[in-house]
C-alpha positions in Angstrom: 20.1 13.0 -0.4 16.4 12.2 0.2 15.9 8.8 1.5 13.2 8.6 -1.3 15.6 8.6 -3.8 18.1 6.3 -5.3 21.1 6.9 -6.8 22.3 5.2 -9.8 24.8 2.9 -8.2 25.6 -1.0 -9.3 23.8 -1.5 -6.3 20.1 -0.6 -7.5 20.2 -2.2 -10.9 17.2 -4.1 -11.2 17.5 -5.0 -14.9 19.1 -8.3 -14.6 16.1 -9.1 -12.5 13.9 -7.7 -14.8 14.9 -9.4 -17.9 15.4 -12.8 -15.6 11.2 -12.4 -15.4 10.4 -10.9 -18.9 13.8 -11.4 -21.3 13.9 -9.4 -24.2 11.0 -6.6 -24.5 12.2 -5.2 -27.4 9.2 -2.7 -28.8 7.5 -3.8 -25.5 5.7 -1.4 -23.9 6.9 -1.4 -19.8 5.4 0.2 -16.7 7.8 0.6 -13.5 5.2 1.0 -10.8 7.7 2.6 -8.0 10.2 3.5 -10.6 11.8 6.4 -8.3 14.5 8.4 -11.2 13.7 5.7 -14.2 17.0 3.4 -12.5 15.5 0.4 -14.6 15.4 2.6 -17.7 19.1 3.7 -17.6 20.2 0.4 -16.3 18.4 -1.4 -19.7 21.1 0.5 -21.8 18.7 0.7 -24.5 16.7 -2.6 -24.4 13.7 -0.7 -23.0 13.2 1.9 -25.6 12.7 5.7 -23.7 9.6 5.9 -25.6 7.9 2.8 -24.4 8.4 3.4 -20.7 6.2 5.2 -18.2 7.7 5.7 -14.5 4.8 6.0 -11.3 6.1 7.4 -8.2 5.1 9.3 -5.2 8.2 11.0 -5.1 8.1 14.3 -7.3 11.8 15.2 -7.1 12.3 11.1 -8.2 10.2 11.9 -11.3 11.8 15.0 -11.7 15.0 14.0 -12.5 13.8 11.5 -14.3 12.0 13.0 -16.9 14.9 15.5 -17.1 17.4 12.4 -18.0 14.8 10.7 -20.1 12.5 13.4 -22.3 10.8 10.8 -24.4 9.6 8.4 -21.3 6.3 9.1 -19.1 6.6 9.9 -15.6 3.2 9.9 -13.6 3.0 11.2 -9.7 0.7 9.1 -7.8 0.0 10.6 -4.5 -1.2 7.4 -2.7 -0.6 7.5 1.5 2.3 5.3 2.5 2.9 4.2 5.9 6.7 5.2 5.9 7.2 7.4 3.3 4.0 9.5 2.3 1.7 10.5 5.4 0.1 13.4 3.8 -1.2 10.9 0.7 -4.3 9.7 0.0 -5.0 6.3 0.8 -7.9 6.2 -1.8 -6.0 8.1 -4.6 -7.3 7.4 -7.8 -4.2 5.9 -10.3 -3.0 8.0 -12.7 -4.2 7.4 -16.0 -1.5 6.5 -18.8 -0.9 8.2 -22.2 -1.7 4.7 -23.3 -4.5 2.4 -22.6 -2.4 -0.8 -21.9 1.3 -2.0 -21.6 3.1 -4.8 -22.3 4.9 -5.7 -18.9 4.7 -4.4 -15.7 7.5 -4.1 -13.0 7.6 -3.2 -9.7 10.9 -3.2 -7.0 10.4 -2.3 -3.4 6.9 -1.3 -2.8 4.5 -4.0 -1.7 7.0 -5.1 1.1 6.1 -1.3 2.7 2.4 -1.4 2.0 -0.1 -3.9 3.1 -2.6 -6.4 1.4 -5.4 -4.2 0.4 -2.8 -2.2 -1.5 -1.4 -5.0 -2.8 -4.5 -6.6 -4.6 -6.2 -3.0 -5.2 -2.9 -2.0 -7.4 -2.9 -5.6 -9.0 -7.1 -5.1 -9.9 -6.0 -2.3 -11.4 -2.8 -3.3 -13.3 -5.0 -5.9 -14.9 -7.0 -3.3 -16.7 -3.9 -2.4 -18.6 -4.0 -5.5 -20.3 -0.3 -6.6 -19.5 1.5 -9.9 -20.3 2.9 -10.6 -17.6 3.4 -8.4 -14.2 6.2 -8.8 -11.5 5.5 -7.5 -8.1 8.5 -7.8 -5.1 7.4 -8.5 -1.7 9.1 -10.1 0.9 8.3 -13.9 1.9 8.9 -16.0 5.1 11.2 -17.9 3.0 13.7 -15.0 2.1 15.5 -15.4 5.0 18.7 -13.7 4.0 16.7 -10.7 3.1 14.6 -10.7 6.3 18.0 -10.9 8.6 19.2 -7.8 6.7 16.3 -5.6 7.7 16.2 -6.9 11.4 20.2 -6.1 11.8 19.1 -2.5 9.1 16.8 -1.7 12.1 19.3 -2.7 15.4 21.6 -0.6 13.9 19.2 2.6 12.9 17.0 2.2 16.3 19.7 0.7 18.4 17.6 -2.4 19.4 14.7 -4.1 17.7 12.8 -6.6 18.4 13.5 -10.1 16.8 10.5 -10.2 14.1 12.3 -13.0 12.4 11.1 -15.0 15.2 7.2 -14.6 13.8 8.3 -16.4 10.5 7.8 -19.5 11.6 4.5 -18.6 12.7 3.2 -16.9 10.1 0.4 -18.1 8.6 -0.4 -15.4 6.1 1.1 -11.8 6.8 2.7 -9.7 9.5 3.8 -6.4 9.3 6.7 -4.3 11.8 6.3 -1.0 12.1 9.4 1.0 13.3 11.3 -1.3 15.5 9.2 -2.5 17.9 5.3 -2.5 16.8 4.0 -5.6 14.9 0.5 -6.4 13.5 -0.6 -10.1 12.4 -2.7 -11.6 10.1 -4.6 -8.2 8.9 -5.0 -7.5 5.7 -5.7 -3.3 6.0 -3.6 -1.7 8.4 -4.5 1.2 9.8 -3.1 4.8 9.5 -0.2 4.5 11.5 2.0 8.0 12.2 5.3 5.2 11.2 9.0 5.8 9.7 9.2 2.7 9.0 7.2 -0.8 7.4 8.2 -3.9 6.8 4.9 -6.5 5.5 6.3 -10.1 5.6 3.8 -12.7 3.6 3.6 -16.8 3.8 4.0 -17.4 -0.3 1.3 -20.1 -0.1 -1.1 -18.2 1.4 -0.5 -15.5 -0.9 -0.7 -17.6 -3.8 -4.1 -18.8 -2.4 -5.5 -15.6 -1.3 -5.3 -14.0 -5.0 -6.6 -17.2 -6.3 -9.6 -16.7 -4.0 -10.0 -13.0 -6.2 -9.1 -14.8 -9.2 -5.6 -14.4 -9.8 -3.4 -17.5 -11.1 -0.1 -15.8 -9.1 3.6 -17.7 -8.2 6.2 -16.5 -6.3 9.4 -16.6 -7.6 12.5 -15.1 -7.0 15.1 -14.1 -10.0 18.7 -14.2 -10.0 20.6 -11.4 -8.3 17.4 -11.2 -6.1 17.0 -11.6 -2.5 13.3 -10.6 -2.4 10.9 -12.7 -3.7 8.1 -11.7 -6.7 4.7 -12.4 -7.2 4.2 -13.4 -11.0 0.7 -12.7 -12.4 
């Protein structure tokens, strides 16, 4: 199976972290920025409605099944460049444009931990234009330490040795970054194009916090039960 796509296993339900951060949506609209085959949407059993859910991926065979499972949802390609996973992107893609002007709630799983800053505050400028509620982004923080062991022993065992990142933690005073298993960038908010397999970006949550104040964000970092990453709430 492509490593860009997840199979719906226990293991990649989101929804209980979802409804931790927004309860109830009801008639709700909901965009899952990152939403690879519309997991969140089957795992809801209903309490998203199919209708009120749009899905934005890079990963056309992702959206593919998707929309194939779930006619009545919206499923958007956005071919953005990705460190890890998309090389041949754009890195100034324009965002796709959705059947509807705003949404209600918007969620995102797994994406701004293998992306850096700039993407970060670019995608949350532009989510704001939606008009949502709320919107619930996963990174990873210095302070999820269980998740942060996980990817160092994820990479001893895929590379056969990395170097112990978990040591810049401590240190960090606003964002680092690993690329592959041995390569690691501090304190810059744009990365370069890197030729990568693999990204890790690891943020301090108070300078995060304080960094999208300084663009006029009021942002916390929380992290829901059932969750070992931590979420910026805007």
């Amino acid at each position: 199976m492509d490593k860009n796509l997840y199979p719906r296993e226990e293991q990649h339900n989101r929804y209980p972290m979802f409804k931790d951060m927004f309860g109830e949506v009801e008639d709700s609209t909901v965009l899952d920025y990152g939403g690879n085959t519309a997991n969140l949407l089957h795992f809801s059993e209903g309490a998203i409605k199919e209708e009120n859910y749009t899905c934005i991926d890079m990963e056309k065979e992702a959206l593919s099944i998707g929309k194939k499972d779930f006619p009545k949802a919206e499923f958007l390609k956005y071919n953005k460049y990705n460190w890890a996973d998309n090389h041949n992107g754009n890195y100034h893609a324009d965002y796709p444009t959705l059947r509807n002007e705003s949404v209600d709630y918007i969620f995102s799983y797994s994406v701004f931990s293998h992306s850096d800053f700039l993407d970060l505050l670019l995608t949350i400028q532009w989510m704001k234009t939606l008009s949502p509620r709320k919107i619930a982004l996963s990174i990873v923080s210095t302070e999820d330490k269980v998740l942060t062991n996980w990817f160092w022993q994820r990479r001893v065992q895929e590379y056969g040795s990395c170097v112990d990142f978990r040591s810049n933690i401590a240190e960090c005073k606003s964002t680092f970054t690993l690329f592959d298993n041995n390569f690691i960038v501090e304190n810059t908010l744009a990365q370069a194009e890197y030729d990568s397999t693999h990204m890790l970006t690891i943020y301090n949550p108070d300078w995060l916090v304080e960094r999208l104040a300084t663009e006029g964000f009021d942002a916390e970092i929380v992290r829901p039960r059932g969750s070992y990453a931590s979420f910026v709430i805007i």
